[in-house]
MARPAZA-924505 format. One line per field, with one value per residue (C-alpha): residue in one letter; z negated, y negated, x. Coordinates in Angstrom, 2 decimals, decimal comma, always signed. Layout:
<nodes>
residu = a; ...;
w = Z; ...;
v = Y; ...;
u = X; ...;
</nodes>
This chain:
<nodes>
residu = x; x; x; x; x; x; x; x; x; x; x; x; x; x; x; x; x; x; x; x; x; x; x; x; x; x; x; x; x; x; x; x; x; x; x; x; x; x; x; x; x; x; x; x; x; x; x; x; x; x; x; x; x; x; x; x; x; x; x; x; x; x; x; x; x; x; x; x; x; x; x; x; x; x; x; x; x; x; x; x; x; x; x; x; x; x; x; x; x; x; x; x; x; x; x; x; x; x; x; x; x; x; x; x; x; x; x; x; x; x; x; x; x; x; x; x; x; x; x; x; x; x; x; x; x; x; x; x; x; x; x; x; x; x; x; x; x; x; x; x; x; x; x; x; x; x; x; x; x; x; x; x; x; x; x; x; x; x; x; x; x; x; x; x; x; x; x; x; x; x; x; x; x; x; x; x; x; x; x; x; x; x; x; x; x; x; x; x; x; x; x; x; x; x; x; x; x; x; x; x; x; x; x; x; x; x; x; x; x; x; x; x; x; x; x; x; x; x; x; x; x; x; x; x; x; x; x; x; x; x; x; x; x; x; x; x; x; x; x; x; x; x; x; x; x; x; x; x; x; x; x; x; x; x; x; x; x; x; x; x; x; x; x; x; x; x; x; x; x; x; x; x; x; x; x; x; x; x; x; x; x; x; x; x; x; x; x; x; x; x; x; x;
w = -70,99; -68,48; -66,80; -63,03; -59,67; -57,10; -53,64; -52,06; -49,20; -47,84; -47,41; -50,17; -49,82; -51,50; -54,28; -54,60; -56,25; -55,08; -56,28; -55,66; -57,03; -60,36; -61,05; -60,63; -61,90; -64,22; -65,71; -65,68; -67,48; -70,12; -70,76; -72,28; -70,81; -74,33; -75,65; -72,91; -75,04; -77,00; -74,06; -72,36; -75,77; -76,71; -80,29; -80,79; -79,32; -82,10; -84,87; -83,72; -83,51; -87,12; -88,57; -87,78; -88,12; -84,98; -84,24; -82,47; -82,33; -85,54; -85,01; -85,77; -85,18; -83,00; -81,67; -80,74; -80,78; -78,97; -82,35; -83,89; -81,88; -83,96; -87,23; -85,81; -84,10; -87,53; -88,99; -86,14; -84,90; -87,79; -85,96; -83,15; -81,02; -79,80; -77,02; -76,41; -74,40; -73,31; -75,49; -71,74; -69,41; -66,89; -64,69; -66,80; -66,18; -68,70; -71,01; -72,12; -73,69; -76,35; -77,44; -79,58; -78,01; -79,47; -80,03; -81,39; -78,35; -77,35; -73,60; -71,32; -68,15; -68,95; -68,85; -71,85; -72,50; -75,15; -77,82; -75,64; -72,74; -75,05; -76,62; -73,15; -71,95; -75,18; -74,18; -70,84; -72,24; -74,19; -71,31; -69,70; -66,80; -66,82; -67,77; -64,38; -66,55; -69,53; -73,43; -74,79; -77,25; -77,80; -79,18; -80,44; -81,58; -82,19; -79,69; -78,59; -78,06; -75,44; -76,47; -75,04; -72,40; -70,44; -70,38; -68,67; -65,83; -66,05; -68,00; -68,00; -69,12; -71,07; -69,41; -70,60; -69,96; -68,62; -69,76; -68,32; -71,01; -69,91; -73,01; -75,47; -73,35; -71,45; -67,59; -65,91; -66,83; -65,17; -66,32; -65,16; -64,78; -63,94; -60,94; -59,74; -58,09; -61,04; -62,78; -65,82; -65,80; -65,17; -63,43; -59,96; -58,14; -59,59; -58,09; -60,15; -59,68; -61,17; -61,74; -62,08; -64,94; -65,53; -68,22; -69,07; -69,24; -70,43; -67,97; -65,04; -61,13; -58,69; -58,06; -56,30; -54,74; -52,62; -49,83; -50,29; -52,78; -54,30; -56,96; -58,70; -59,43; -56,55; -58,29; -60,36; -59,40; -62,64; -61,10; -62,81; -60,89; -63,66; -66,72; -70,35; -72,27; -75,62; -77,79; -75,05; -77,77; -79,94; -76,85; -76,24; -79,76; -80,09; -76,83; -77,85; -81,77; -79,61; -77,37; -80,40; -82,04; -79,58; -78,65; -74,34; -73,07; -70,26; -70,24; -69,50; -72,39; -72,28; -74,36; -75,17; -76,91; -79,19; -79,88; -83,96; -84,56; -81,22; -79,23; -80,10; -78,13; -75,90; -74,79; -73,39; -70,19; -69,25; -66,02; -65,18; -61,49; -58,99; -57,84; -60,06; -57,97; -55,48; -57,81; -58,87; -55,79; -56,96; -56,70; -60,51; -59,25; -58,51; -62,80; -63,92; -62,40; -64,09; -66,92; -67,47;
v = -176,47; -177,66; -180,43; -179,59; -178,96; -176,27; -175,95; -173,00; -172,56; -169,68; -170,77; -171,62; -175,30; -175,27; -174,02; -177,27; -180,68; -183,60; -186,94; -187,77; -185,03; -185,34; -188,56; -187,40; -183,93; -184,31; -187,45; -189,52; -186,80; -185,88; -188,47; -191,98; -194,89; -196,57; -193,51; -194,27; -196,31; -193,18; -191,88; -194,64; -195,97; -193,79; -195,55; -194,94; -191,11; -190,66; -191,94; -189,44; -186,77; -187,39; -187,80; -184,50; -183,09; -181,79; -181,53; -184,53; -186,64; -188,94; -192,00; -194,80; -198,24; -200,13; -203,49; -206,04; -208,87; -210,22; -211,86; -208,50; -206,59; -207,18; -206,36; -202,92; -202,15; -202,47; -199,93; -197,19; -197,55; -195,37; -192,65; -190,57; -190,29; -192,08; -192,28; -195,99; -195,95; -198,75; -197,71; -198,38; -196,85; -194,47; -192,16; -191,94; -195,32; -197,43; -194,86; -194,87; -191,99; -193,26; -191,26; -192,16; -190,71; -189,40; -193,05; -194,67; -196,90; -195,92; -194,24; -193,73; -191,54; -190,84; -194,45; -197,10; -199,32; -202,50; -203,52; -207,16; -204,59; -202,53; -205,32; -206,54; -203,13; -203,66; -207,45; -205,85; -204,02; -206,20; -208,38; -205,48; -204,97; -201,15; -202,04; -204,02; -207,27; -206,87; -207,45; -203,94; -202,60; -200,78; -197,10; -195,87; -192,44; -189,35; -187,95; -184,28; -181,80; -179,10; -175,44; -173,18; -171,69; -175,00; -175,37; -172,40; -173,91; -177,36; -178,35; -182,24; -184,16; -182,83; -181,13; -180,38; -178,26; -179,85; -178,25; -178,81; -178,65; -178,89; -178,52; -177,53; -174,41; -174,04; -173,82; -174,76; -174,84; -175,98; -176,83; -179,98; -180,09; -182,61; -182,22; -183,95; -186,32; -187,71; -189,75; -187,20; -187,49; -184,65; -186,55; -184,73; -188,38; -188,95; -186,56; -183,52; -180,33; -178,51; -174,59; -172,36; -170,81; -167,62; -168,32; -165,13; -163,60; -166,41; -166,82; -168,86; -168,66; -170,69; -173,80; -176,25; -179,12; -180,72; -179,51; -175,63; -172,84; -171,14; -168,35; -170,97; -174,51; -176,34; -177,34; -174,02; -170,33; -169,07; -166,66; -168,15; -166,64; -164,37; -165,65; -165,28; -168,60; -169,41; -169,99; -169,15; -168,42; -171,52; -173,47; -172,85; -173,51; -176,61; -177,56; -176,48; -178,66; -181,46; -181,06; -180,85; -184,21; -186,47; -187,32; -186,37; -183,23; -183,38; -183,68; -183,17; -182,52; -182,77; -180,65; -180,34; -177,62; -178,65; -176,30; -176,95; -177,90; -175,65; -176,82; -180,57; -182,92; -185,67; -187,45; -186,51; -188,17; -189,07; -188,94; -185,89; -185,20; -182,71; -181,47; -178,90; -177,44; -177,11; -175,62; -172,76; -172,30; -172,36; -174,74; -176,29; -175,65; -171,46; -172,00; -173,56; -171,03; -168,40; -169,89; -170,32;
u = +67,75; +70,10; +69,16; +69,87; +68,53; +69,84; +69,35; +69,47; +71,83; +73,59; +76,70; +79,53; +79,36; +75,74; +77,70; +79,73; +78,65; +79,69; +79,74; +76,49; +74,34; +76,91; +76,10; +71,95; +71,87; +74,51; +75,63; +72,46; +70,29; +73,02; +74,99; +73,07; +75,00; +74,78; +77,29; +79,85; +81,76; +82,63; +84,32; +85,81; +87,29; +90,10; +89,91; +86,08; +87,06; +89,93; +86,88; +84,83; +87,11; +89,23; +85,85; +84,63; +87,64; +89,14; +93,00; +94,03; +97,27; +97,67; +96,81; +99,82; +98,53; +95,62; +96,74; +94,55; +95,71; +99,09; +100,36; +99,42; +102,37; +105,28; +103,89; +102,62; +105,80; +107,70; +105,67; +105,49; +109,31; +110,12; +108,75; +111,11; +108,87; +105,38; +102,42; +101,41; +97,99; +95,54; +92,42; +90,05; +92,61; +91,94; +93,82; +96,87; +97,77; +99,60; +100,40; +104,11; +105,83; +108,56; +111,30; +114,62; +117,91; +120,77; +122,14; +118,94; +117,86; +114,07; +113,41; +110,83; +110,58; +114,83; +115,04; +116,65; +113,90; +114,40; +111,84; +111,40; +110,07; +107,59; +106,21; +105,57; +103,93; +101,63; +100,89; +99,92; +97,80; +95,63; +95,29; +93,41; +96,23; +95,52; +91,64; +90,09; +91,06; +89,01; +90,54; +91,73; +93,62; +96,71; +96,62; +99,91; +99,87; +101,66; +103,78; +102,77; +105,59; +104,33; +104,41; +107,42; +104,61; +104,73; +108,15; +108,53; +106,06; +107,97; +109,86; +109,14; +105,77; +102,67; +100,58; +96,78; +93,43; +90,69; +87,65; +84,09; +81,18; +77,33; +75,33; +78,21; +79,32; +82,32; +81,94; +85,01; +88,53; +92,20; +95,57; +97,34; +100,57; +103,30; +105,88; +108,69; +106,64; +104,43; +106,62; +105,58; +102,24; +99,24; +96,96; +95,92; +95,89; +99,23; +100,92; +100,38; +98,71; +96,07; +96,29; +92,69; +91,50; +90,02; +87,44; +86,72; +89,95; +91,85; +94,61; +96,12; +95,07; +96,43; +98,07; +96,84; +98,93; +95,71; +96,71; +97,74; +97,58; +100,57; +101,24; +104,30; +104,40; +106,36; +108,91; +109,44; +110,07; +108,02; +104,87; +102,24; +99,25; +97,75; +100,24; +97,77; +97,19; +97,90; +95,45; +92,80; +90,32; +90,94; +90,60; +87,34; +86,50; +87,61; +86,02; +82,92; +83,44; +84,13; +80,98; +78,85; +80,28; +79,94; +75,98; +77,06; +75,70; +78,57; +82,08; +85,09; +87,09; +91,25; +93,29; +97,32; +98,58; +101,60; +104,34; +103,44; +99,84; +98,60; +95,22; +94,96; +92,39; +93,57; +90,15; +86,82; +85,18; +81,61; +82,09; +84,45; +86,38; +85,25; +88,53; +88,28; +86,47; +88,90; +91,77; +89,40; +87,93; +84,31; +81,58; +80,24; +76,56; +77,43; +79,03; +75,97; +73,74; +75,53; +75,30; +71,27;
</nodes>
């Protein structure tokens, strides 16, 4: 059963949930504070995940200790190209995307950056900079390499789905994409922009910029009001697999599709936005309804 109340109000603002009634009818009755950790730990999520076998970035190293940086480093700068991410971060922030250029020296955001500055990033890390001060750890995994469809959107960044589960089914869906603005990243407070989903149909609505709705993304001419998704169906899959291994009845659940391995999960979160709400135009508590 789904564990949710409804008022019932004739206009379409009864239809939308806000923060208050999520954290109620939503979070509290799904989602036992002593499985947070699972969430809010991008290590404990990867656990989870390899263990039951769902696509998700290889893991390269977990640092935890300062003195524990160089010895880690050694063994992952073999690889062209890596994510470094605080394991408690939020929001996108701290995460560094490493890539080797033509002449060997590492970049990030288009920009040279020397092994003395990433093992600083990763001593920031630990010390909880991008984690309200608390110890963390360093995740350094796989880089992701965005299928051709995105590129076509925009062609910088990684974009993923956000998904919104309630009870292992899928309700709610966007994309998030970059723009010029974000610095790379997806995140809708960063600067980027979500785009709706059509669930059923398995393709792209409109974007939305927070303020306004277009039929392109602002910094592209490609239409992509109605444009099919790949690997719609194996989206929804693996959203659902991922619903049913973690013990939290709702999340949301954030998925990259790479240009080799397809649908891959990024994280999950306990305690999921609202704004996607506003890119598909439709209130969570007029999904839900639907859905019982």
């Amino acid at each position: 059963m789904f564990s949710i109340l409804f008022t019932k109000k004739p206009n379409t603002y009864s239809k939308v949930i806000g923060l208050n009634e999520r954290n109620i009818n939503l979070i509290y009755p799904n989602n036992p504070k002593k499985h947070y950790a699972l969430a809010d730990d991008k290590v404990l999520t990867k656990e989870v995940l390899h263990q039951n076998n769902i696509a998700c970035a290889k893991t390269y190293a977990v640092i935890e200790y300062n003195s524990d940086i160089k010895k880690a480093w050694d063994l992952c700068k073999q690889h062209p190209a890596m994510a470094i991410k605080p394991a408690n971060g939020c929001g996108g922030g701290g995460i560094k995307i490493l890539k080797k250029n033509a002449h060997g020296n590492w970049e990030s955001s288009g920009k040279t950056i020397s092994e003395r500055e990433i093992f600083q990033h990763m001593a920031s890390i630990i010390m909880g900079f991008f984690s309200l001060g608390s110890h963390d750890r360093v995740l350094v995994e796989e880089c992701i390499e965005p299928h051709p469809f995105f590129h076509e959107i925009y062609p910088v960044g990684v974009p993923d789905f956000r998904v919104i589960t309630l009870h292992h089914r899928p309700l709610m869906g966007m994309l998030r994409m970059p723009t010029n603005k974000s610095d790379g990243k997806a995140n809708l407070h960063q600067n980027g922009v979500g785009i709706g989903v059509d669930m059923k149909e398995g393709r792209l609505l409109e974007v939305y910029d927070g303020r306004r709705y277009m039929n392109h993304h602002p910094d592209s001419d490609f239409l992509v009001y109605g444009a099919p998704i790949p690997y719609w169906k194996e989206i929804l899959e693996i959203s659902v697999a991922t619903a049913k291994a973690f013990p939290l009845n709702y999340l949301g659940i954030d998925i990259v599709i790479d240009a080799n391995k397809g649908p891959q999960i990024m994280e999950i979160n306990v305690r999921p936005g609202l704004g996607i709400q506003l890119v598909n135009k439709m209130g969570l508590k007029e999904v839900i309804a639907q859905a019982i």
